[in-house]
N, C-alpha and C positions, 0 to 999 in steps of 0.2 A: 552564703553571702557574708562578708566580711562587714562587721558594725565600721562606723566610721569614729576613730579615736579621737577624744580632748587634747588640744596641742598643751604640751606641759606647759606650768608656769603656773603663778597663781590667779590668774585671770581665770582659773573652769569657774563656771556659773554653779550655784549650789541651788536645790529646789526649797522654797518659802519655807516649808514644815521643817526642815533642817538646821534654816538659819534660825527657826524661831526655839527650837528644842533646845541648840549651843547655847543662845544669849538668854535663856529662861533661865535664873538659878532654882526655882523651886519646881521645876520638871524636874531638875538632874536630882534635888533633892530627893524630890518623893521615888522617881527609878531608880536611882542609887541607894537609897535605903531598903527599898525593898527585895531589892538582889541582894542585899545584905544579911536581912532578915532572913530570906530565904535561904540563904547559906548557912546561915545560924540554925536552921529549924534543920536540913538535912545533918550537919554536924551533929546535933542532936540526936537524931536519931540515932546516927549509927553509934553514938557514944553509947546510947543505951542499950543497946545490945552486948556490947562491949563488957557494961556496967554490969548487965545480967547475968553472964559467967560465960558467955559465946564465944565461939572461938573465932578468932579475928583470921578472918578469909580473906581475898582477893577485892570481895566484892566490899566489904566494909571500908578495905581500902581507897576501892572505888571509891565510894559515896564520900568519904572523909574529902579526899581531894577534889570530889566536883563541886562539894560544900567549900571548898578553901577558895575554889575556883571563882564559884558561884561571888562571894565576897569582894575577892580581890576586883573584878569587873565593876560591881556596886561602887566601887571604891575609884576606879578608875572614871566612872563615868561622874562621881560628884566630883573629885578635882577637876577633870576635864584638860589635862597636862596638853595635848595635841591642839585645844584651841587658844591656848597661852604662850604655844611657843611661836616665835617669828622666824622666817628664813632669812641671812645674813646675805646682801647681795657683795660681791664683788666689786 
């Protein structure tokens, strides 16, 4: 069974908890800091391995970038760029 799709345009309807999380600034603060933090604490870690004399593998790799990762979203969700921008009509 096929869902029935939103006709494009900006008229789709948003659910309550959504419009209240966009227009909160100190929700976005507090989850965007803590994706932040949380980036900051994986970076850390793997730094310290690093620091220890380890040899930089794959997986430190990994973790450094899911840490960068981790941050950059924190960062994304306090500016909030997608609910500031407008669509230009024709």
């Amino acid at each position: 069974m096929a869902t029935p799709e939103a006709p494009p345009g900006d008229d789709v309807p948003m659910s309550k908890s959504m419009q209240t999380f966009k227009s909160c600034w100190s929700c976005r603060l507090i989850c965007g800091s803590g994706l932040i933090l949380s980036g900051l604490y994986a970076f850390n870690a793997a730094r310290r391995v690093m620091r220890l004399g380890g040899p930089t593998s794959m997986g430190t790799v990994a973790q450094i970038t899911f840490a960068t990762s981790l941050a950059a979203w924190g960062a994304v969700v306090i500016v909030d760029p997608v609910g500031k921008a407008r669509r230009k009509t024709i």
